[in-house]
Backbone as ProteinMPNN parsed JSONL, in Angstrom:
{"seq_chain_A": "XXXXXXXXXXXXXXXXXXXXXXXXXXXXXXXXXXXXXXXXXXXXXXXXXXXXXXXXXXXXXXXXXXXXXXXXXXXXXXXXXXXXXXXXXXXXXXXXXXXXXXXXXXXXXXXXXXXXXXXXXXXXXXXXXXXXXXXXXXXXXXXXXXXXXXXXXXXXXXXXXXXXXXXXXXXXXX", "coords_chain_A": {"N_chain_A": [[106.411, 89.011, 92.879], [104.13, 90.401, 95.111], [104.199, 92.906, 97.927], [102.815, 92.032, 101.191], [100.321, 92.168, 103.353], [100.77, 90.44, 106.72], [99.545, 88.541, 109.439], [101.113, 88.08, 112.913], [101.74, 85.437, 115.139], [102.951, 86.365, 118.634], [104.711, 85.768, 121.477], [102.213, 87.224, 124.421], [102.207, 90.169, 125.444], [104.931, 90.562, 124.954], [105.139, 91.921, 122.222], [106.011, 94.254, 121.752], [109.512, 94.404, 121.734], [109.37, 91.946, 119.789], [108.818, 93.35, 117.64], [110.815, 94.642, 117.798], [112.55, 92.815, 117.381], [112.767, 91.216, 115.395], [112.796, 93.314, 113.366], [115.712, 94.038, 113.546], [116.483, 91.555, 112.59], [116.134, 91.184, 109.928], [117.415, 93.534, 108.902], [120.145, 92.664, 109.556], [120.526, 90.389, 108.137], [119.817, 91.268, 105.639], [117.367, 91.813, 104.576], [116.065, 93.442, 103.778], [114.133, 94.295, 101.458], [112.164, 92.23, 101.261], [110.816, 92.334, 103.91], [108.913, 94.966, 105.338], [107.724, 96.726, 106.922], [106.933, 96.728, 110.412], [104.343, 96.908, 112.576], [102.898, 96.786, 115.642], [99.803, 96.663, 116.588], [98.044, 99.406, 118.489], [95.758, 101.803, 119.955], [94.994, 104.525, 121.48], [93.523, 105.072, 124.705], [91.441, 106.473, 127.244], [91.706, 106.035, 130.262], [89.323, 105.177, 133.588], [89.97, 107.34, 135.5], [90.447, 108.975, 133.707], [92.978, 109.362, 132.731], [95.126, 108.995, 129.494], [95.921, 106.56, 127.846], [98.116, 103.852, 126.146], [96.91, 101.189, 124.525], [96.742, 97.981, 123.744], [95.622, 96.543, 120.472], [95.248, 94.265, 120.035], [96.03, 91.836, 121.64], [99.089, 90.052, 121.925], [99.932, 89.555, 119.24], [101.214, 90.573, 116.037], [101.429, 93.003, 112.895], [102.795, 92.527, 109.811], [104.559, 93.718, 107.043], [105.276, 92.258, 104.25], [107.45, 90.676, 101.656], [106.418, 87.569, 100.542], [108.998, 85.362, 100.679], [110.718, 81.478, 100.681], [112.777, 82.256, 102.418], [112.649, 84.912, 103.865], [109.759, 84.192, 105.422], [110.879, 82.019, 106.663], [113.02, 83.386, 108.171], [110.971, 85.419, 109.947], [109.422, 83.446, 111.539], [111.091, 82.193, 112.47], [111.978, 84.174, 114.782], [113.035, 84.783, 117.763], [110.814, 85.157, 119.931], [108.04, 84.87, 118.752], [105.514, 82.974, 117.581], [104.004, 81.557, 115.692], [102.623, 82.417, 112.351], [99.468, 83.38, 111.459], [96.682, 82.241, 110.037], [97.666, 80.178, 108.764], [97.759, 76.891, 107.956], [99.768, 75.018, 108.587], [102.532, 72.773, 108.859], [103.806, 73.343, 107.282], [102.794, 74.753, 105.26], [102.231, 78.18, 103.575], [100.855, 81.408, 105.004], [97.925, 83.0, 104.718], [97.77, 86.606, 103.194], [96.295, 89.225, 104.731], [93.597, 91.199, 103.787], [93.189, 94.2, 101.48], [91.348, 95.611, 102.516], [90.918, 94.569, 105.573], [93.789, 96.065, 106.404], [93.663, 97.761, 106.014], [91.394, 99.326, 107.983], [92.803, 98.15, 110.561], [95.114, 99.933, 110.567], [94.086, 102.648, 109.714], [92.772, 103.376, 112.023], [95.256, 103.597, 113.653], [96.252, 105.922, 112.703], [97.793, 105.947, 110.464], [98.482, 104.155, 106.914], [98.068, 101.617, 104.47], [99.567, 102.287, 102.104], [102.727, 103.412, 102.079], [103.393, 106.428, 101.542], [105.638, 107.919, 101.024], [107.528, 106.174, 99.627], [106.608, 104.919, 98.222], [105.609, 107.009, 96.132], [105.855, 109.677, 93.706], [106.119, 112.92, 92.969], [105.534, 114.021, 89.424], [104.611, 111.341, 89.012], [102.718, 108.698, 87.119], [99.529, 107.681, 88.045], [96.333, 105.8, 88.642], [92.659, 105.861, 89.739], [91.885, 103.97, 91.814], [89.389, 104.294, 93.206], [86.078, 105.772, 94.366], [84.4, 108.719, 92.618], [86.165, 109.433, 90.293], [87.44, 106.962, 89.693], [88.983, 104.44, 87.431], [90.2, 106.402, 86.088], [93.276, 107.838, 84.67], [95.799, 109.722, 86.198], [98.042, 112.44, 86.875], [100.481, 112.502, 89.664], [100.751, 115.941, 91.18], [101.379, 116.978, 94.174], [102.322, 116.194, 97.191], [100.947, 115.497, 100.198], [102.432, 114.463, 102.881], [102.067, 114.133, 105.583], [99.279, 113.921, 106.14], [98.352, 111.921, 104.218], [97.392, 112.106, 101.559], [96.88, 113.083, 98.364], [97.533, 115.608, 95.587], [96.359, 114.93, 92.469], [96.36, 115.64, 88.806], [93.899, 115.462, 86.914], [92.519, 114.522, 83.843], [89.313, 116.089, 83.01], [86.75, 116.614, 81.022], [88.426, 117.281, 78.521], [90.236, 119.226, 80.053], [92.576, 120.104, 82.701], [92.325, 119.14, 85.768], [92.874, 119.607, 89.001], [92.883, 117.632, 92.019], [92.149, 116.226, 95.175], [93.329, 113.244, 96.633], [93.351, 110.719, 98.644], [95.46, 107.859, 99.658], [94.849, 105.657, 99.727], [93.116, 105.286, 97.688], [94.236, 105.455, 94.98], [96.901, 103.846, 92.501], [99.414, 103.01, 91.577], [100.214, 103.306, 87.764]], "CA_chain_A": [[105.602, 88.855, 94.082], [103.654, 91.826, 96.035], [104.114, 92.803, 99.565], [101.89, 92.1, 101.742], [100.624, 92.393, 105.34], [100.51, 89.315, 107.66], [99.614, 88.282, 111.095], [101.907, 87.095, 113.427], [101.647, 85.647, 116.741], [103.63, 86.556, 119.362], [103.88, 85.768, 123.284], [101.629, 88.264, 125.122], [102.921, 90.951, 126.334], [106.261, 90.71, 124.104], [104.929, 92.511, 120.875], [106.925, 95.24, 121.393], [110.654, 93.052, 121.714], [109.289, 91.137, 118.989], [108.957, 93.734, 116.297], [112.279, 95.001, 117.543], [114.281, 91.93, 117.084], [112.627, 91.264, 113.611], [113.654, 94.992, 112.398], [117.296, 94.29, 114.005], [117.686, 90.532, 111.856], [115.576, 91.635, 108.72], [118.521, 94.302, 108.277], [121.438, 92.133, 110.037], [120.514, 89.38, 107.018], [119.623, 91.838, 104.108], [116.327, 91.33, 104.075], [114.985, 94.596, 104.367], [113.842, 94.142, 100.05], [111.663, 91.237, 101.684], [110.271, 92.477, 104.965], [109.17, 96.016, 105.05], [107.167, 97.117, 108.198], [106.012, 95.796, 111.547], [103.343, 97.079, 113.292], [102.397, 96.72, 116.974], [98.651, 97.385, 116.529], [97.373, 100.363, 119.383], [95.019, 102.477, 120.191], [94.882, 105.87, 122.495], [92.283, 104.993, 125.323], [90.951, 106.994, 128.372], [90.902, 105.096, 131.324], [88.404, 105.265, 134.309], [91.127, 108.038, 136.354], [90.885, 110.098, 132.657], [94.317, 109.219, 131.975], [95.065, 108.945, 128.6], [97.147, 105.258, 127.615], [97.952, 103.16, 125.017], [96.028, 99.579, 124.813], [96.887, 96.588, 122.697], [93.885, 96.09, 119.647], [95.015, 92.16, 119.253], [97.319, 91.638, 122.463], [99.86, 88.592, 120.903], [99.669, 89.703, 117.852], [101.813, 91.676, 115.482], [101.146, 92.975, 111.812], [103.951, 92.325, 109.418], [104.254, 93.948, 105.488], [106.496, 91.855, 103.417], [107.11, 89.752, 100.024], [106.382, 86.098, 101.21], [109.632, 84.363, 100.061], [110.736, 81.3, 101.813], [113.859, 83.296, 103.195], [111.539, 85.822, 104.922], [108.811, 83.196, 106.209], [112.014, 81.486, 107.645], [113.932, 84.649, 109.473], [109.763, 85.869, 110.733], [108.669, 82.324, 111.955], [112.663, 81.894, 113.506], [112.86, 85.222, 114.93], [112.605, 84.889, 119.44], [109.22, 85.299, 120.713], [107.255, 84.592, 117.682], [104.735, 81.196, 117.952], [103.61, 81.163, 114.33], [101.508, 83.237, 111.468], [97.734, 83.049, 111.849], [96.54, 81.779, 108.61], [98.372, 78.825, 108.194], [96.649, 75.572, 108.676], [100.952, 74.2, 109.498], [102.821, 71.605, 107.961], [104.885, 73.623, 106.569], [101.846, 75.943, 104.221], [102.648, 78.995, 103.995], [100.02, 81.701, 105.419], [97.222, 83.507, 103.574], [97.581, 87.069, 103.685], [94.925, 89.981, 105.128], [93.06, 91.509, 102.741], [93.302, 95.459, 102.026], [90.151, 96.295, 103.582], [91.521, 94.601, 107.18], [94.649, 96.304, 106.508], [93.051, 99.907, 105.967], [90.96, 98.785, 109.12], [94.247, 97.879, 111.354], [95.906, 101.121, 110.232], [93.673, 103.816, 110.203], [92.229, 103.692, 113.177], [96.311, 104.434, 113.879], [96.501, 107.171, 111.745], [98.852, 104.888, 109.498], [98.299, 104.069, 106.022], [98.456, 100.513, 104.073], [100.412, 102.481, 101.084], [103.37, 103.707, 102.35], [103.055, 107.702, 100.499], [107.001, 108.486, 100.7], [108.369, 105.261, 99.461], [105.592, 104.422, 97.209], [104.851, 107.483, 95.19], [106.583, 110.847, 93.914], [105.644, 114.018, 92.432], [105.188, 113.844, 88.576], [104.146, 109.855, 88.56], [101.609, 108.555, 86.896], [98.521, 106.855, 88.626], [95.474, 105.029, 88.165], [92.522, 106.169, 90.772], [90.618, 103.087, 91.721], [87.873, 104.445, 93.971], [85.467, 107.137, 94.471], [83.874, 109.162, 91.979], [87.253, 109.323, 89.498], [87.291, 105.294, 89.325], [89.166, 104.371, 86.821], [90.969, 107.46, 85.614], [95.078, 108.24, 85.124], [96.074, 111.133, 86.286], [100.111, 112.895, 87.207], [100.743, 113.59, 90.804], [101.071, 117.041, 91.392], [101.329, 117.1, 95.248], [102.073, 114.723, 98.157], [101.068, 115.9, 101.841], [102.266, 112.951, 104.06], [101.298, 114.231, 106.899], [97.439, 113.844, 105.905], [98.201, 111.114, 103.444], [96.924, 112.966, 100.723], [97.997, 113.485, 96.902], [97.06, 116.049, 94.226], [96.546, 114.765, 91.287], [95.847, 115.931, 87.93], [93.175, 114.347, 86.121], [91.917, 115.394, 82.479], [88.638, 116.235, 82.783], [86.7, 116.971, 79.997], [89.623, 118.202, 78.159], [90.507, 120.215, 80.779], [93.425, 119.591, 83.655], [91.544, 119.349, 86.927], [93.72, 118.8, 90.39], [91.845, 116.463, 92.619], [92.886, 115.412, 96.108], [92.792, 112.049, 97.095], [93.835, 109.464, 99.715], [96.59, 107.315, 99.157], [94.244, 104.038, 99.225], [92.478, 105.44, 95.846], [95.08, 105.154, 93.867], [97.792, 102.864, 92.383], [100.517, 103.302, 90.119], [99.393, 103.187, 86.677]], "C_chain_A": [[105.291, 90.221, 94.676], [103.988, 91.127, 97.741], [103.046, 92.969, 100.022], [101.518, 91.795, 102.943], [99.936, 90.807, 105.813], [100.365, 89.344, 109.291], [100.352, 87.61, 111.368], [101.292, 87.033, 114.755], [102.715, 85.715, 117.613], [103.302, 86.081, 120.901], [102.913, 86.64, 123.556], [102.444, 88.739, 125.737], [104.371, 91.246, 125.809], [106.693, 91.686, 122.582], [105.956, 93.495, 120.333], [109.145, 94.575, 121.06], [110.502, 92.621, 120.302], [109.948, 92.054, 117.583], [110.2, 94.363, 116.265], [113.381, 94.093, 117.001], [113.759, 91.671, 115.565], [112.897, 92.287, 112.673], [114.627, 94.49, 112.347], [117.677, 92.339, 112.773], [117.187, 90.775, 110.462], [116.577, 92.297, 108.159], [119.619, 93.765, 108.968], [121.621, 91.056, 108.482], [120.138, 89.976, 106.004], [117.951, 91.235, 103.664], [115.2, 92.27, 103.757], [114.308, 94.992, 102.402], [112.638, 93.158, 100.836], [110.436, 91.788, 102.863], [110.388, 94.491, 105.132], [108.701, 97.002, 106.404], [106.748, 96.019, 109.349], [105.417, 96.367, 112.59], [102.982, 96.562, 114.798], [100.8, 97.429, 117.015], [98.18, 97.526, 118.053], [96.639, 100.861, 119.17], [94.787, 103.343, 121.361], [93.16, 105.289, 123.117], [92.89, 105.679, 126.602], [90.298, 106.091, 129.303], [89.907, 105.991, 132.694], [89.072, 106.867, 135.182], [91.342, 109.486, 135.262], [92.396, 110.415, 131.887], [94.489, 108.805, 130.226], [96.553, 107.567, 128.1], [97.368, 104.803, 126.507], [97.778, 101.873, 125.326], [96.377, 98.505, 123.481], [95.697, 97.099, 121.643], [94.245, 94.524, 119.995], [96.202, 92.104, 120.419], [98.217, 89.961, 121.486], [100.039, 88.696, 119.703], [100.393, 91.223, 116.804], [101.281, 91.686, 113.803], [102.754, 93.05, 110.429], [104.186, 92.877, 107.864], [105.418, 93.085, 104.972], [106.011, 90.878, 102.287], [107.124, 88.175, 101.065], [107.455, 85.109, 100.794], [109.99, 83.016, 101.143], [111.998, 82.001, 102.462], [113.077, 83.895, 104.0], [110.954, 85.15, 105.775], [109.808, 82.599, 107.098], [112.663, 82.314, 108.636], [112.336, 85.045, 110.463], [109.315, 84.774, 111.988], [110.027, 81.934, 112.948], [112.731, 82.957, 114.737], [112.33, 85.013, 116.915], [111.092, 85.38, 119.707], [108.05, 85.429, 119.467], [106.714, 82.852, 117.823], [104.288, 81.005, 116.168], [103.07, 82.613, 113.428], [100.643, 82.742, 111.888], [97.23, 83.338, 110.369], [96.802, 81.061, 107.931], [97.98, 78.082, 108.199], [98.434, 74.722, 109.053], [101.354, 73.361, 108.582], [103.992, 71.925, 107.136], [104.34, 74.876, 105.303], [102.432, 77.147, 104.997], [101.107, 80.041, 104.332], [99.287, 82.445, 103.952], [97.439, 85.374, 104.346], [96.172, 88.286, 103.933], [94.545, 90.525, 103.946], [93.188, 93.013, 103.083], [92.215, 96.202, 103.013], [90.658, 96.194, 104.906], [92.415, 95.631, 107.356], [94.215, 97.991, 107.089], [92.513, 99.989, 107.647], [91.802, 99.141, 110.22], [94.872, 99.585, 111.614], [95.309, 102.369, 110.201], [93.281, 104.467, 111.591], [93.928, 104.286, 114.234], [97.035, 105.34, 113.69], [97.408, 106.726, 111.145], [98.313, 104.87, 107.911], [98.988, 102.618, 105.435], [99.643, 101.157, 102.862], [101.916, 103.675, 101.526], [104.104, 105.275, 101.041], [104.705, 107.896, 100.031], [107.497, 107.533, 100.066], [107.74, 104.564, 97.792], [105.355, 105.31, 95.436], [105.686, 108.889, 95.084], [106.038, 111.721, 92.943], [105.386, 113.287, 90.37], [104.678, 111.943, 88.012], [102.715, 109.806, 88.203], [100.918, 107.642, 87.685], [97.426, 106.623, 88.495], [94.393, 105.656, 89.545], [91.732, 104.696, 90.748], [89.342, 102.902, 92.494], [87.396, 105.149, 94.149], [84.932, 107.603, 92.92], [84.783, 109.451, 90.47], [87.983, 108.026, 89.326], [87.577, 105.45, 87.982], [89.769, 104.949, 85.339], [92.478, 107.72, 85.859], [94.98, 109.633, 85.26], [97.875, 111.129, 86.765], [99.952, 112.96, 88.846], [101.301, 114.867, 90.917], [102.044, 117.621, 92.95], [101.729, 116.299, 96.231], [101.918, 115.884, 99.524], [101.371, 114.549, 102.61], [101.989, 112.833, 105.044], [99.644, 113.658, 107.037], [97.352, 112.624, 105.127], [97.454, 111.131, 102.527], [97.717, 113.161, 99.482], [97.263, 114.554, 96.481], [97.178, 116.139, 93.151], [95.573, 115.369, 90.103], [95.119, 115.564, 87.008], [92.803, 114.737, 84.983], [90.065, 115.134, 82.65], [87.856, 116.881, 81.71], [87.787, 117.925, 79.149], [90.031, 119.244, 78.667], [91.26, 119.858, 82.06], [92.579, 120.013, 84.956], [92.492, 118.975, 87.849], [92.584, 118.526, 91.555], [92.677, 115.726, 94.098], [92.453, 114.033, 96.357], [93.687, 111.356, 97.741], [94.714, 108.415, 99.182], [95.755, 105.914, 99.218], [93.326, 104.424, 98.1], [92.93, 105.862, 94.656], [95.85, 103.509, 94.18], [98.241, 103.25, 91.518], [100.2, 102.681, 88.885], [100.588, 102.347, 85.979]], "O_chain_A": [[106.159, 91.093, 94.716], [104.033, 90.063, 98.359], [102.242, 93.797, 99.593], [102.287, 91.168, 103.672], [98.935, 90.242, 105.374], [100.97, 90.036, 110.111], [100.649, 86.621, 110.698], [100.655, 87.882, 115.378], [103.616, 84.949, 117.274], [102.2, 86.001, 121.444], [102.566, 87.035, 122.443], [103.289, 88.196, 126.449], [104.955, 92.215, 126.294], [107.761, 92.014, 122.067], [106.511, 93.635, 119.243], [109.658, 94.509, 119.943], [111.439, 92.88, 119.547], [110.898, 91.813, 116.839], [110.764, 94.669, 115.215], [114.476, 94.3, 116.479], [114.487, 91.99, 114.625], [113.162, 92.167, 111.476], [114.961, 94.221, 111.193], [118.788, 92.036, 112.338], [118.067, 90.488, 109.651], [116.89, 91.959, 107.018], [120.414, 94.7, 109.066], [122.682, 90.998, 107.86], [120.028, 89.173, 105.078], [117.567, 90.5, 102.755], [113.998, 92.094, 103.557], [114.053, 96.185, 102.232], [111.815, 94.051, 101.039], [109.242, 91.617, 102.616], [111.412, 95.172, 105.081], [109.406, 97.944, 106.765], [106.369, 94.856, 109.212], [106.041, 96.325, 113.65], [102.729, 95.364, 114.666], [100.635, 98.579, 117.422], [97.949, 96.578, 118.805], [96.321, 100.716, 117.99], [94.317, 102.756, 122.335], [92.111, 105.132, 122.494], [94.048, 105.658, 127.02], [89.178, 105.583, 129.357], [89.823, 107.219, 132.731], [88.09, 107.559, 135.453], [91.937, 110.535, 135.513], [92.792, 111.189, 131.016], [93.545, 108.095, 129.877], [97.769, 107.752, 128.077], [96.75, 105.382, 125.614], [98.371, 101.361, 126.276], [96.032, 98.672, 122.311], [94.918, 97.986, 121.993], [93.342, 93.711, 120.197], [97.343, 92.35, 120.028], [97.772, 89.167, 120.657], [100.36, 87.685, 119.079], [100.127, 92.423, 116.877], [100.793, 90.654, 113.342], [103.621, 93.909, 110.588], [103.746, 91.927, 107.218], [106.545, 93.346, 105.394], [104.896, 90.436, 102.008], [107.783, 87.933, 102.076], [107.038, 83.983, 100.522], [109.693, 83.192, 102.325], [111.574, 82.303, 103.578], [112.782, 83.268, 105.017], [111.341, 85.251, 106.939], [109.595, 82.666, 108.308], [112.826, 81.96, 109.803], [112.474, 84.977, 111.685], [108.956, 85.13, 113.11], [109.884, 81.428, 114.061], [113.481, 82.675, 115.672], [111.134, 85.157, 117.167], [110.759, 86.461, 119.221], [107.206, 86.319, 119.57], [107.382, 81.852, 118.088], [104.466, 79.879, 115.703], [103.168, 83.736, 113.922], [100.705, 81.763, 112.632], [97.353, 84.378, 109.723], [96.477, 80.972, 106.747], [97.029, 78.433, 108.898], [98.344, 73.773, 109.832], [100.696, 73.145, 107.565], [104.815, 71.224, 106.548], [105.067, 75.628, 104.654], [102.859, 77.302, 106.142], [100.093, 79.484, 103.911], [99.68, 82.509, 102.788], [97.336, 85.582, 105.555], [95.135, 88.127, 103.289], [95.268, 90.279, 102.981], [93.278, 93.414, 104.243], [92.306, 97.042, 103.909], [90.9, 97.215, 105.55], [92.178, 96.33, 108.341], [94.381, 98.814, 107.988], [93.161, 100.64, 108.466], [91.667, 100.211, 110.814], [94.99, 100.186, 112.682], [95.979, 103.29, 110.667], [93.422, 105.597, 112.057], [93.891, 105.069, 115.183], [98.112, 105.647, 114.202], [98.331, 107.493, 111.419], [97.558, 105.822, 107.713], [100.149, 102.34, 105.734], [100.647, 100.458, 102.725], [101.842, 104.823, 101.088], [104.915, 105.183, 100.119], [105.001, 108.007, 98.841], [108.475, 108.085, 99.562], [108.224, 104.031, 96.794], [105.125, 104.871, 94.309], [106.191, 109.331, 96.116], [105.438, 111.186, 92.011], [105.085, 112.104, 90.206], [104.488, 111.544, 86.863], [101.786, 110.474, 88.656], [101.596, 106.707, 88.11], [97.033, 107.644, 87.932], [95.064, 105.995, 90.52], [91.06, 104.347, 89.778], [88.546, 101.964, 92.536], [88.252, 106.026, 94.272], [85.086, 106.766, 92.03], [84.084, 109.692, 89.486], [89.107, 108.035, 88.825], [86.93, 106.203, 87.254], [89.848, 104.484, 84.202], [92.934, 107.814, 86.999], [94.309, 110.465, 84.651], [98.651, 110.187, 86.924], [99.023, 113.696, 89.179], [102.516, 114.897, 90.72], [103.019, 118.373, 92.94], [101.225, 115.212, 95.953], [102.642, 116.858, 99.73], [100.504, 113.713, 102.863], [101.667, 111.784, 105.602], [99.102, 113.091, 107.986], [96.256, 112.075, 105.238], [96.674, 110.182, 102.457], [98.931, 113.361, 99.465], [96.147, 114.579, 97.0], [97.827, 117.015, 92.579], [94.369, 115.57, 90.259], [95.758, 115.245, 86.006], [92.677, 115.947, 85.168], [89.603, 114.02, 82.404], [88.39, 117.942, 81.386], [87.844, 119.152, 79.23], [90.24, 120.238, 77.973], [90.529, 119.151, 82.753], [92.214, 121.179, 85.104], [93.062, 117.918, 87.578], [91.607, 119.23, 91.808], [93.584, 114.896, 94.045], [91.265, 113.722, 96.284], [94.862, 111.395, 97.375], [94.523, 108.174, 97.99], [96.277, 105.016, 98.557], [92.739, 103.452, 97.623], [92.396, 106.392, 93.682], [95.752, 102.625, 95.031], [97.649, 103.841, 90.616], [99.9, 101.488, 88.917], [100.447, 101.903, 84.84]]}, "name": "protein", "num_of_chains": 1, "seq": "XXXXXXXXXXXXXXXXXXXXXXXXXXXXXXXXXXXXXXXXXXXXXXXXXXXXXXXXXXXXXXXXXXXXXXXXXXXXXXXXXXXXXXXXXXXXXXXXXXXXXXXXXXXXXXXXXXXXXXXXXXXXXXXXXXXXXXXXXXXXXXXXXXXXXXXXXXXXXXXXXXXXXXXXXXXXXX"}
């Protein structure tokens, strides 16, 4: 099974609480193989006064990365101030989750990243690029900046080793 990011709903106004107590039973129950991030999606806004705040994007609403087992779905959907997933139609289905585009979406605009660079990916690995102008080419990693979320990888260009930066959503491990 892949991990993958879900919506949750939460009270309003609780988001923050929420994604704390789901960190604190995720690793009280060993689940942290299962459930990997949780997100409070923000955004830096300038109010009317020039102050500089932070604003909900989706008030009620948290973003969740994990493998969908039912264990997980059970500790997420249990965990205090949580009302459901959004994507479920109920009954007991389990949800559908976002697609990478939303995800990229969600996350950049927080200076975040759907591929998690340190955990994901390490110097001499091989990888696959799957977008941009080197579609469909392996290359080594050479590089990681995580700050920028940035690799440099080595690609063979015409028989010739080329290093090539690229963004951690245009790859994948080969």
């Amino acid at each position: 099974m892949n991990k993958e990011w879900y919506v949750v709903n939460t009270y309003s106004g609780h988001e923050n609480k929420v994604k704390e107590k789901l960190e604190m039973r995720a690793n009280s129950m060993g689940l942290q193989d299962y459930i990997f991030r949780v997100v409070v999606p923000e955004e830096k806004v300038v109010d009317e006064k020039g102050k500089e705040r932070t604003k909900k994007m989706f008030p009620g609403y948290i973003i969740v990365e994990m493998i969908m087992t039912d264990e997980a779905w059970f500790v997420v959907r249990n965990t205090p101030g949580v009302t459901g997933f959004i994507g479920s139609s109920g009954k007991g289905a389990k949800p559908f989750p976002l697609t990478p585009a939303e995800v990229d979406k969600i996350l950049s605009s927080m200076n975040m990243s759907r591929v998690d660079i340190s955990n994901e990916f390490a110097i001499d690995d091989m990888v696959k690029v799957i977008s941009g102008p080197f579609a469909n080419m392996f290359g080594k990693i050479k590089s990681i900046d995580l700050e920028n979320a940035k690799l440099e990888v080595a690609l063979d260009l015409f028989g010739q080793e080329t290093i090539v930066e690229l963004g951690s959503t245009e790859i994948e491990k080969a």
